[in-house]
N, CA, C and O of each residue as an XYZ file, in Angstrom:
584
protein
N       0.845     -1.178      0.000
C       0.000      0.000      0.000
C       0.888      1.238      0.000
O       1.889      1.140      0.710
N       0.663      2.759     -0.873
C       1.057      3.445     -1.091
C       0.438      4.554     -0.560
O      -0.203      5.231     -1.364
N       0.477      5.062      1.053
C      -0.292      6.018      1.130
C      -0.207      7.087      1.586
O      -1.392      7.076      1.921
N       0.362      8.722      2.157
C       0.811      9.191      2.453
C      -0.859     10.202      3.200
O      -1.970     10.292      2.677
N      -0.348     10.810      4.580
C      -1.188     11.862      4.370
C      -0.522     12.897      5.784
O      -0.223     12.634      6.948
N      -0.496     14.303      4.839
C       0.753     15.564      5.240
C      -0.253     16.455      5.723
O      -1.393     16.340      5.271
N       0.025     17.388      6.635
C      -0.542     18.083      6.837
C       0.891     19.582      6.641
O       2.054     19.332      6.955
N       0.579     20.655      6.232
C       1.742     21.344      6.499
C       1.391     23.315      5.255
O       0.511     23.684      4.478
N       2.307     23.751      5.644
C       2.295     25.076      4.839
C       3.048     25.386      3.596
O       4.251     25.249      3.373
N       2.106     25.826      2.842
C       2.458     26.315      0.943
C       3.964     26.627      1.592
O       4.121     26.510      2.808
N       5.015     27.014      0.759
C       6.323     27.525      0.986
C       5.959     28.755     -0.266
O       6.469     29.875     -0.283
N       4.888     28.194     -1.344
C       5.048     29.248     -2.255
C       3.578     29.277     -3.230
O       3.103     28.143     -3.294
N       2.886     30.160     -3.880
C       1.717     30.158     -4.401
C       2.016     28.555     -5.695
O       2.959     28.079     -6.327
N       1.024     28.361     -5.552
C       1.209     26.660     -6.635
C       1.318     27.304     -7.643
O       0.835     28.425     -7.801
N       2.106     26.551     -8.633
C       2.873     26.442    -10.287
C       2.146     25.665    -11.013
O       2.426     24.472    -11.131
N       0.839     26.364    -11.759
C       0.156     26.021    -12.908
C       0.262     25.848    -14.446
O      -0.060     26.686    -15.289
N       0.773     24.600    -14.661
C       0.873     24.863    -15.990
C      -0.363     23.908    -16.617
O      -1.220     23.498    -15.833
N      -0.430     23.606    -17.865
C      -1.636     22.933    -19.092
C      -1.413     22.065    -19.952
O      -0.878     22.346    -21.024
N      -1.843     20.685    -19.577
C      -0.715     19.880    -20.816
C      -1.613     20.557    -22.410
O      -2.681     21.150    -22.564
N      -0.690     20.160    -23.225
C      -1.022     20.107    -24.504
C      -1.929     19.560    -25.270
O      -1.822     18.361    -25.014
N      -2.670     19.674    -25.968
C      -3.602     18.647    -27.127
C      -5.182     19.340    -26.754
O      -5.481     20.236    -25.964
N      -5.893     18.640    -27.536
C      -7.394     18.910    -27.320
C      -7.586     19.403    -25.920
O      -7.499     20.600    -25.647
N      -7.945     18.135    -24.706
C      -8.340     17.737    -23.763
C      -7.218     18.622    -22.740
O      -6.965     17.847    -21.817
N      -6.619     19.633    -22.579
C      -5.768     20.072    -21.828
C      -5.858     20.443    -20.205
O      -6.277     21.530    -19.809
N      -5.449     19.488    -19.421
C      -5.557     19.379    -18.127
C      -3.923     20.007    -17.387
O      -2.710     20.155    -17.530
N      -5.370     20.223    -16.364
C      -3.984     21.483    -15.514
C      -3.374     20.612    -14.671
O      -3.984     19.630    -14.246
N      -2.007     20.893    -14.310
C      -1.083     20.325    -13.405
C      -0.716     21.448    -12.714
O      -0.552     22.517    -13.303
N      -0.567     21.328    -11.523
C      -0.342     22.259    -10.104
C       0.903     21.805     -9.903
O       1.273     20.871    -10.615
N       1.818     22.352     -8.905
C       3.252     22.043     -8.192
C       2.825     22.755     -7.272
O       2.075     23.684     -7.571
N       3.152     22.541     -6.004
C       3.535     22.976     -4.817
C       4.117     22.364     -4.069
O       4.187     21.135     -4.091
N       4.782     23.276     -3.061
C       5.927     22.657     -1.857
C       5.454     22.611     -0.395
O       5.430     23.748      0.076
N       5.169     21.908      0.247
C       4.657     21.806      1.882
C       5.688     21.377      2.190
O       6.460     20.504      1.793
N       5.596     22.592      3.499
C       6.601     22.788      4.879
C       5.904     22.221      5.994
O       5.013     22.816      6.600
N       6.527     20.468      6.405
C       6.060     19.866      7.008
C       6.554     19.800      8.552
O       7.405     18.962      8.850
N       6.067     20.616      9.469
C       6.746     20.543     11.227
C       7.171     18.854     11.189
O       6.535     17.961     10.629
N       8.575     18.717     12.046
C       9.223     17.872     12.231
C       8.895     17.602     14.081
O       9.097     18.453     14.947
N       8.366     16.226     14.309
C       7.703     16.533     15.550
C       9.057     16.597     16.522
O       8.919     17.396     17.449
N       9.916     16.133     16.495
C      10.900     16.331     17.206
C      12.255     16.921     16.213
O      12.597     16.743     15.044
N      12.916     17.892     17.647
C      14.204     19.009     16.909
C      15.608     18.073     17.046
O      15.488     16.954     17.544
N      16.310     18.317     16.811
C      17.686     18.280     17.338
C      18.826     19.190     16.772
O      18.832     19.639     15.626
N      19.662     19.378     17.591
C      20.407     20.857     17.525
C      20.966     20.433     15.977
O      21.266     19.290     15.631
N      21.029     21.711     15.102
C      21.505     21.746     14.106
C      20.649     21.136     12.223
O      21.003     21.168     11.044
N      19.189     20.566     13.166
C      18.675     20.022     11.861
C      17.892     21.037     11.603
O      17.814     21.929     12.447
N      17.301     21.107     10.639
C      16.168     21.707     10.229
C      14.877     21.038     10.854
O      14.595     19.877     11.148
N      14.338     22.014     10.921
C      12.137     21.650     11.722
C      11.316     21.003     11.242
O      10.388     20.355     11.726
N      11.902     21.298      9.515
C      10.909     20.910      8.970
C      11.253     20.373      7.407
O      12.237     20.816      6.814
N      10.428     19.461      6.846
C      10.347     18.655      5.430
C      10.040     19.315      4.554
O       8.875     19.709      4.513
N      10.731     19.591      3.785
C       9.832     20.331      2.312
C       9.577     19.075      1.035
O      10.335     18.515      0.243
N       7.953     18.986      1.355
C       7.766     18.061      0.231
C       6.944     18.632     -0.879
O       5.990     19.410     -0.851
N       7.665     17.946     -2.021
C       7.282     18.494     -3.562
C       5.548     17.574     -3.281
O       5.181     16.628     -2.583
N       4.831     18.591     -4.351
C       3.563     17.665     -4.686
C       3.002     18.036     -5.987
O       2.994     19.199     -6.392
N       2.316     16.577     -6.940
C       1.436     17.603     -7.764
C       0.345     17.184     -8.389
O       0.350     16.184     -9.107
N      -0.598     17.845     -8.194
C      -2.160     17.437     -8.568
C      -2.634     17.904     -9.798
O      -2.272     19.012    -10.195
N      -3.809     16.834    -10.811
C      -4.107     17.180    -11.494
C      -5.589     17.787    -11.867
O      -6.240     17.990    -10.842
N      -6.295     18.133    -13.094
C      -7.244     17.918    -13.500
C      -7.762     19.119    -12.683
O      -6.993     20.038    -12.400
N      -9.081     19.127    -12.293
C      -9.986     20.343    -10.901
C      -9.587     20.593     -9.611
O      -9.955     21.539     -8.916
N      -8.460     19.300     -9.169
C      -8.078     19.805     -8.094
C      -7.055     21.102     -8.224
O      -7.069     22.109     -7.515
N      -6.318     20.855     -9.133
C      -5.115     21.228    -10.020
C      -5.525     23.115    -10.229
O      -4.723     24.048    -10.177
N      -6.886     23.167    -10.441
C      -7.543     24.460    -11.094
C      -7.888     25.161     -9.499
O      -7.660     26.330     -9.188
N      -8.412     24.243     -8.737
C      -8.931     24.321     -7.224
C      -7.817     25.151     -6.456
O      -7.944     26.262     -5.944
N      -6.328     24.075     -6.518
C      -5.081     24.832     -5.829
C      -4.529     26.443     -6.678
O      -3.888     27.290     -6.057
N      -4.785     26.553     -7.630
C      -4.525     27.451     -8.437
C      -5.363     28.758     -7.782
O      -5.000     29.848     -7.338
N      -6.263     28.302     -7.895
C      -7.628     29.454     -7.435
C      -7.674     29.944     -5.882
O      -7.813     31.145     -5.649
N      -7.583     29.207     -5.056
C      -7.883     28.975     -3.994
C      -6.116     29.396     -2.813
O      -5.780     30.385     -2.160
N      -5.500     28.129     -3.067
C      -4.095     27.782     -2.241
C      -3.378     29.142     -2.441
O      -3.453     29.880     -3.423
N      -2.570     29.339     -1.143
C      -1.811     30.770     -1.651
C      -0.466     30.470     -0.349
O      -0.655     29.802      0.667
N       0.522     30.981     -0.627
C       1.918     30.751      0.489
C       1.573     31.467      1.836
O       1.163     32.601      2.082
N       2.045     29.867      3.000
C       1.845     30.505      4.069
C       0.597     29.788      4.563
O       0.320     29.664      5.756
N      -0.327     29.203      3.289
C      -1.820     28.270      3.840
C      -1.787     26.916      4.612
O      -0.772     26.315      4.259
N      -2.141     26.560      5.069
C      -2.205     25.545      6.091
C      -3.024     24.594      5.342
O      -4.178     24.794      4.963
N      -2.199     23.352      5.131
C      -3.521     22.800      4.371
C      -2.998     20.936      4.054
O      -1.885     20.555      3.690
N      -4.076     20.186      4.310
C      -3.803     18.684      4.530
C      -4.314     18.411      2.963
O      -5.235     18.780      2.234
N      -3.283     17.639      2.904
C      -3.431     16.073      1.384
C      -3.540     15.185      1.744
O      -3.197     14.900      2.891
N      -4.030     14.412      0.981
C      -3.472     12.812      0.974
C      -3.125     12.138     -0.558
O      -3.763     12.587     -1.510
N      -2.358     11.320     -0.741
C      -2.171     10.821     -1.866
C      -1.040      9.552     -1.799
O      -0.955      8.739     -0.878
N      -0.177      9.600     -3.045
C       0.243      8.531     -3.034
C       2.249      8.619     -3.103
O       2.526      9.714     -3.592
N       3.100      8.099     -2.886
C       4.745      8.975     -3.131
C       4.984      8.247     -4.465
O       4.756      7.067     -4.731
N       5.458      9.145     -5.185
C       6.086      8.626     -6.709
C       7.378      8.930     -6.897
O       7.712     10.081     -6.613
N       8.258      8.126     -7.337
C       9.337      8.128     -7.499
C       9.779      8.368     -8.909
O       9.196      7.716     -9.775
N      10.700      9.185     -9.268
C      11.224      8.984    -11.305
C      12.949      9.379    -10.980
O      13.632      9.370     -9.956
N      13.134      9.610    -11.968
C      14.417      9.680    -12.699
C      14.556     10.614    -13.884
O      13.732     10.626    -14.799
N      15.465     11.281    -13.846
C      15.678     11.926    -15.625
C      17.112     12.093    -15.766
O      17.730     11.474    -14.900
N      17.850     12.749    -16.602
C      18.998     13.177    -17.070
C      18.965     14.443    -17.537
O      18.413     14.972    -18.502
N      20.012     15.020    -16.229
C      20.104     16.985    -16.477
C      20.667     16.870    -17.633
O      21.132     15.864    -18.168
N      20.578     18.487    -18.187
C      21.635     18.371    -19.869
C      23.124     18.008    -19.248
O      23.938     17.406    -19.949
N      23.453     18.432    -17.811
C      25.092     17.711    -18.055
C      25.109     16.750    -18.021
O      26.249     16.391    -17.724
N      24.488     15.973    -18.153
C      24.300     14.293    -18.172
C      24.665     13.866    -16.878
O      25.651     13.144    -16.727
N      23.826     14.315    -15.732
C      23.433     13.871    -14.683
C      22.912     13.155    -14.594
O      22.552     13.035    -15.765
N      22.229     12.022    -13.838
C      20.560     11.510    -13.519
C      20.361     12.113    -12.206
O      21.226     12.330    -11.357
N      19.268     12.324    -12.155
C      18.470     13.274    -10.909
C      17.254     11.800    -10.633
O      16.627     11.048    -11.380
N      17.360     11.920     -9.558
C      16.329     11.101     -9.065
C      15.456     11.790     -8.334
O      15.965     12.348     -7.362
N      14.028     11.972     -8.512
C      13.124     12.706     -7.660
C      11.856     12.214     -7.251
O      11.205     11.404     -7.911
N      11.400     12.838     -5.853
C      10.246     11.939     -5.371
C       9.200     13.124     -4.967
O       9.482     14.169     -4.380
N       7.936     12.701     -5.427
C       6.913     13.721     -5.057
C       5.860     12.813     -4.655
O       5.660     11.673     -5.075
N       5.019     13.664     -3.523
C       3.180     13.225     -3.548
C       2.446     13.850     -5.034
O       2.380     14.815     -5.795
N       1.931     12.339     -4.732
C       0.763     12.912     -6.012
C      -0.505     12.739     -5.116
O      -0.865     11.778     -4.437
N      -1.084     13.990     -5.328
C      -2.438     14.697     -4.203
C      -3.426     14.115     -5.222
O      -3.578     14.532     -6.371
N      -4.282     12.770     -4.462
C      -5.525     12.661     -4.593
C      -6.252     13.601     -3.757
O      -7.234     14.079     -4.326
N      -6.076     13.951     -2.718
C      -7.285     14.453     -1.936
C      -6.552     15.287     -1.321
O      -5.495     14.912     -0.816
N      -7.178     17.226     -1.206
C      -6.154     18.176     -0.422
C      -7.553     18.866     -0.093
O      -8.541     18.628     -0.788
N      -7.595     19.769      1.043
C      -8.360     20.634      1.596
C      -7.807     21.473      2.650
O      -6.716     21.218      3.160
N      -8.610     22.582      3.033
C      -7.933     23.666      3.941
C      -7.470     23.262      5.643
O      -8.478     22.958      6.281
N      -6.564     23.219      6.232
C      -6.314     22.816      7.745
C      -6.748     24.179      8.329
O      -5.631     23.828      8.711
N      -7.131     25.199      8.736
C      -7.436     26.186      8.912
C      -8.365     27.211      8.682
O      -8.528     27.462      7.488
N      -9.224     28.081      9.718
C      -9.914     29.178      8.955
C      -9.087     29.851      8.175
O      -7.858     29.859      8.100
N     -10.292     30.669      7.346
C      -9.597     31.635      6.233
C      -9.207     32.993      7.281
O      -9.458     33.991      6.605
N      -8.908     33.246      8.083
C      -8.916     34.334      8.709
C      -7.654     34.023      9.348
O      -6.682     34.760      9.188
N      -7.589     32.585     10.331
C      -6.415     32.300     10.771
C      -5.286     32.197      9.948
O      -4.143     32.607     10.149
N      -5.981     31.315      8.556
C      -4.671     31.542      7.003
C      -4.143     32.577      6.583
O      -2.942     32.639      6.321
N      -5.183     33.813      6.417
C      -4.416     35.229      5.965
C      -3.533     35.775      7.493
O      -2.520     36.470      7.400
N      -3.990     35.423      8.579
C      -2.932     36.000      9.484
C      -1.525     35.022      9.499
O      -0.399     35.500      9.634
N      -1.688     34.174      9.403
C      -0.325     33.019      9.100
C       0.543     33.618      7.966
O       1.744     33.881      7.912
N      -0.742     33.778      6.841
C       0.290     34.075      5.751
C       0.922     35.673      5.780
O       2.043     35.836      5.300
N       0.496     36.353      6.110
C       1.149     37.589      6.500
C       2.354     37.572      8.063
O       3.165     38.418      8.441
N       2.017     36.372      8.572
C       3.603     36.269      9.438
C       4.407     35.693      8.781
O       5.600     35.891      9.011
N       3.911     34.603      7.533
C       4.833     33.821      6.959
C       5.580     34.906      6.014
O       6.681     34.965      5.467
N       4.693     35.548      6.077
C       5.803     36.574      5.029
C       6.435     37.308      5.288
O       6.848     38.094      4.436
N       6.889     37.408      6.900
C       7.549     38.545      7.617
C       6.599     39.441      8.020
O       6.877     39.646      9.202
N       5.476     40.208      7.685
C       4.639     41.226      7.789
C       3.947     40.909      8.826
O       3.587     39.746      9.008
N       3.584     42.136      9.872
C       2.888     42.244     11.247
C       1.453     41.702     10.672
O       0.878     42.040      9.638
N       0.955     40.509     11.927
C      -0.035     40.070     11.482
C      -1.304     41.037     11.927
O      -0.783     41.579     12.902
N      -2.643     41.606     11.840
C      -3.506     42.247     12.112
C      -4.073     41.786     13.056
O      -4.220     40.569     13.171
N      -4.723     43.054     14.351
C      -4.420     42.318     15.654
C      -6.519     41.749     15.205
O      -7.371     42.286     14.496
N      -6.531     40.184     16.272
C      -7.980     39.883     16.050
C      -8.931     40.732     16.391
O      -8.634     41.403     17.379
N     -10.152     40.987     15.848
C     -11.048     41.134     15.355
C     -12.434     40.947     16.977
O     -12.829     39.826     17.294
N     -12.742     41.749     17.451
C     -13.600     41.312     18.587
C     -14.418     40.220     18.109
O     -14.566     39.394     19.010
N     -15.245     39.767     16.604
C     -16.000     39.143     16.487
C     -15.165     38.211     15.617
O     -15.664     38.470     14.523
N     -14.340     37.409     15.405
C     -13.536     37.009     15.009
C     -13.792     36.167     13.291
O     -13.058     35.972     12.322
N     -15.224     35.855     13.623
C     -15.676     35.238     12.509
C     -15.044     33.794     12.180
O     -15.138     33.359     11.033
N     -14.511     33.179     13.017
C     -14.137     32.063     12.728
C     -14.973     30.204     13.242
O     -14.565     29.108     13.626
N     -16.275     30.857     12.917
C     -17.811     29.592     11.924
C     -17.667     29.108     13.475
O     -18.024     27.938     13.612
N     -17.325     29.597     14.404
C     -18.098     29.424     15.925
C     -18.956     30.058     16.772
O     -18.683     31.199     17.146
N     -19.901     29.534     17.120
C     -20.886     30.206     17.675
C     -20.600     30.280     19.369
O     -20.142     29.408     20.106
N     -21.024     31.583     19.665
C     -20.629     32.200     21.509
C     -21.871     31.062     21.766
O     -22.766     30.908     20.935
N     -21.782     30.110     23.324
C     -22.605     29.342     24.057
C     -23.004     30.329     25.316
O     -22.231     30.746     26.179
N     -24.487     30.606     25.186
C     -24.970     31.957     26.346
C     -24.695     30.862     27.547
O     -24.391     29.671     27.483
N     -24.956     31.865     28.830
C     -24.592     31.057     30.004
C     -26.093     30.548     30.384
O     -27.001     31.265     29.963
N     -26.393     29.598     30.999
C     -26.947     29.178     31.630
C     -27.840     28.166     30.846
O     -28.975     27.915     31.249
N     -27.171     27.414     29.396
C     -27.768     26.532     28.427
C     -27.158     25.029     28.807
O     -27.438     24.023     28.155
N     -26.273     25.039     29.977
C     -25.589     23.973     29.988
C     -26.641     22.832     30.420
O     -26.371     21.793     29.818
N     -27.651     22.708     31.193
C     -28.729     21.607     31.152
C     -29.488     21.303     29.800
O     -30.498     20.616     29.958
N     -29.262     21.599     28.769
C     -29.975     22.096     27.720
C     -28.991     20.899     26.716
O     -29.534     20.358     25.753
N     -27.679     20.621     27.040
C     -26.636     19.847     26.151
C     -26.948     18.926     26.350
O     -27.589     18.536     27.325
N     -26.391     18.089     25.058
C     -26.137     16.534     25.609
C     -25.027     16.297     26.271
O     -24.891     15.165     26.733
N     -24.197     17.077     26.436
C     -22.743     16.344     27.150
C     -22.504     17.242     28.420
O     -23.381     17.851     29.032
N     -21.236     17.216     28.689
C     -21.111     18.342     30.190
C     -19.794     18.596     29.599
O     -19.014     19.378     30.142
């Protein structure tokens, strides 16, 4: 079984290009910056893994995904090979994203992505808007749980 599933941040807006012929389907690239759950002095934090999706998802990350977004895949690791013009072989490994969606509100994403970019993030918002509703006091007999 081949199955991978990342959770982690754009490093950079996705790379859209269109194959050729009639039927021309979009291919996406992007790079996720994956937290490394444990440090040790001198490594890096974190994984940068290549990925790339096709077809509507492909149009979806294009439209949507932007550097700095927080955002889970799942798919499968592919492995290839080629030859640079100096007559290298390069061996390279990417996810190929069957399935990606947002890890984050859109509110918490644009403040991420404006720290990810160095820039002071905007301080929150009294009503924050992030698709939770305030619980008034005195509804707690009213729940199913405690």
């Amino acid at each position: 079984m081949n199955k991978v599933i990342l959770m982690g941040r754009l490093t950079r807006d996705p790379e859209v290009r269109y194959s050729q012929g009639e039927n021309a389907l979009a291919i996406a690239r992007y790079t996720l910056a994956v937290d490394r759950r444990f440090k040790r002095d001198g490594e890096q934090t974190a994984d940068f893994i290549n990925c790339v999706v096709f077809g509507r998802s492909a149009e979806f990350a294009e439209r949507y995904f932007r550097q700095g977004m927080r955002v889970t895949i799942s798919g499968r690791i592919q492995t290839g090979s080629y030859t640079n013009r100096e007559g290298v072989k390069v061996y390279t490994t990417e996810v190929v994203v069957e399935e990606q969606e947002f890890a984050e509100s859109k509110s918490a994403s644009e403040a991420n992505r404006q720290q990810y970019q160095s820039a002071p993030a905007p301080a929150p918002a009294a009503d924050a808007g992030d698709g939770f509703m305030n619980i008034p006091d005195g509804i707690d007999e009213e729940l199913p749980f405690n």
